[in-house]
NUSEKOL-269388 format. One record per atom (N, C-alpha, C): x, y, z. Coordinates in steps of 0.02 Angstrom, whole numbers, padded with zeros to 5 digits, always signed. Layout:
residues N
XYZ...
end
This chain:
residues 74
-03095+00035-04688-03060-00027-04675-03096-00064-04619-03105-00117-04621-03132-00189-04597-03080-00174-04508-03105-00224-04464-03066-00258-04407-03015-00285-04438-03004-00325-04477-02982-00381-04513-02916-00344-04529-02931-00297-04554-02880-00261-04611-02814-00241-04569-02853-00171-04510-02857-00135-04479-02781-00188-04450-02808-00248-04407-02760-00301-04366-02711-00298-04394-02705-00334-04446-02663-00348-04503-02628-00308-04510-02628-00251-04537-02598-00183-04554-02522-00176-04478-02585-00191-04413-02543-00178-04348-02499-00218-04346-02508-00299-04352-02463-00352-04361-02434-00332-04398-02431-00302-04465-02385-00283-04489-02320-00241-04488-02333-00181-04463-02314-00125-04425-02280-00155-04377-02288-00191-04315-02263-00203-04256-02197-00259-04286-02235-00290-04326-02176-00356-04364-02108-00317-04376-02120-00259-04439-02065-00237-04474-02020-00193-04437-02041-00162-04385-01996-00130-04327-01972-00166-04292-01979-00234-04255-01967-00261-04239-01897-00300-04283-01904-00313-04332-01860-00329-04376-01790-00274-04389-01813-00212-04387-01769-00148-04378-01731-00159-04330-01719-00201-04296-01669-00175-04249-01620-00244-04249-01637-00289-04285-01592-00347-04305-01539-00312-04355-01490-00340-04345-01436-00303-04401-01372-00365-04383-01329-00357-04424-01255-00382-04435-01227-00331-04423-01182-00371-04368-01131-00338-04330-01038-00342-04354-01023-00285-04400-00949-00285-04423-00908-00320-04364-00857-00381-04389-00807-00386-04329-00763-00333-04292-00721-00264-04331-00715-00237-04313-00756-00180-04240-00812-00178-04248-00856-00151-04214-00894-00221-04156-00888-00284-04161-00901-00311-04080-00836-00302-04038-00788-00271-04034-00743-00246-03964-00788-00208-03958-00825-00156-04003-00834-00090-03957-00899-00125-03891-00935-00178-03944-00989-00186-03900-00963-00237-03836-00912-00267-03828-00905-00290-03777-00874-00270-03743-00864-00205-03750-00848-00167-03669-00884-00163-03611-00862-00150-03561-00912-00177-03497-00960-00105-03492-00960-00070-03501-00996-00008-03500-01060-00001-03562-01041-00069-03593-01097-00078-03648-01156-00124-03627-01137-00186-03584-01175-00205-03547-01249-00181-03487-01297-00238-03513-01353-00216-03478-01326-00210-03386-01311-00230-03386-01304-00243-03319-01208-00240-03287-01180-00177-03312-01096-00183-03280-01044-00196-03243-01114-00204-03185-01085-00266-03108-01133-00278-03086-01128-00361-03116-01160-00395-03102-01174-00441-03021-01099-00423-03008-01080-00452-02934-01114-00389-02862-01084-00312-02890-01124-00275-02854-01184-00290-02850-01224-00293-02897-01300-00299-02900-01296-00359-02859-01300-00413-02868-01316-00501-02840-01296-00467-02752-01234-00425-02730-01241-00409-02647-01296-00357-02645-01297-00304-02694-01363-00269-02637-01416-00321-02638-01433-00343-02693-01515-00368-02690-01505-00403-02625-01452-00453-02611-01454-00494-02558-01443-00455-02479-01413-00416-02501-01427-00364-02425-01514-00323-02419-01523-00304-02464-01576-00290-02461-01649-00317-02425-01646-00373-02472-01653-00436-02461-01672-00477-02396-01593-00457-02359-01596-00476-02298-01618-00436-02236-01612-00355-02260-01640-00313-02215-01722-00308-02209-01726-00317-02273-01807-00303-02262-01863-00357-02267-01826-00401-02264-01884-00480-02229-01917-00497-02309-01882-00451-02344-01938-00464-02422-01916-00560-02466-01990-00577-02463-01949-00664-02502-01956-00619-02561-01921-00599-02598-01928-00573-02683-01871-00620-02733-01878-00692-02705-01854-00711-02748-01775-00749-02701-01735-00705-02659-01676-00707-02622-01678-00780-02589-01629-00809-02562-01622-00868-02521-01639-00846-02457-01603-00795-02421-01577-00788-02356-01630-00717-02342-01679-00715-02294-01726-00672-02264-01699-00657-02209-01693-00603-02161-01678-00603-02099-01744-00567-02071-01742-00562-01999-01803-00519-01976-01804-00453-01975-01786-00435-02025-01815-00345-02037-01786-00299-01989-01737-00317-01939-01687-00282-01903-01624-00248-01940-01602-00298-01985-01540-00273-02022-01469-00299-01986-01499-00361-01939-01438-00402-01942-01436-00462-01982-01396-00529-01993-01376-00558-02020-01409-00632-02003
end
């Protein structure tokens, strides 16, 4: 087999798995998925204070509003 083929074949492959994981979702079965324990992320509010404490302790700009000087006050 060619480069050509070889690609193709991969595009192919990567396409149809990709496609595998699309599905229809029974109504009965979205409660289960919107439970909060199904979620990427389950607290969302916890997370948003550490990063921002974090954040603030360690002088890091990663993105945060509020930097403090790396003391770990406010």
């Amino acid at each position: 087999m060619d480069k050509a083929t070889c690609a193709s074949a991969a595009l192919l492959i990567a396409l149809s798995s990709g496609f595998a994981g699309c599905t229809t979702v029974a109504p009965w079965e979205r409660g289960n998925l919107a439970k909060p324990h199904m979620a990427v992320d389950p607290n969302p509010m916890q997370s948003l204070l550490r990063a921002h404490t974090y954040n603030t302790r360690e002088a890091a700009a990663s993105g945060g509003a509020a930097q403090g000087g790396g003391c770990g006050c406010y």
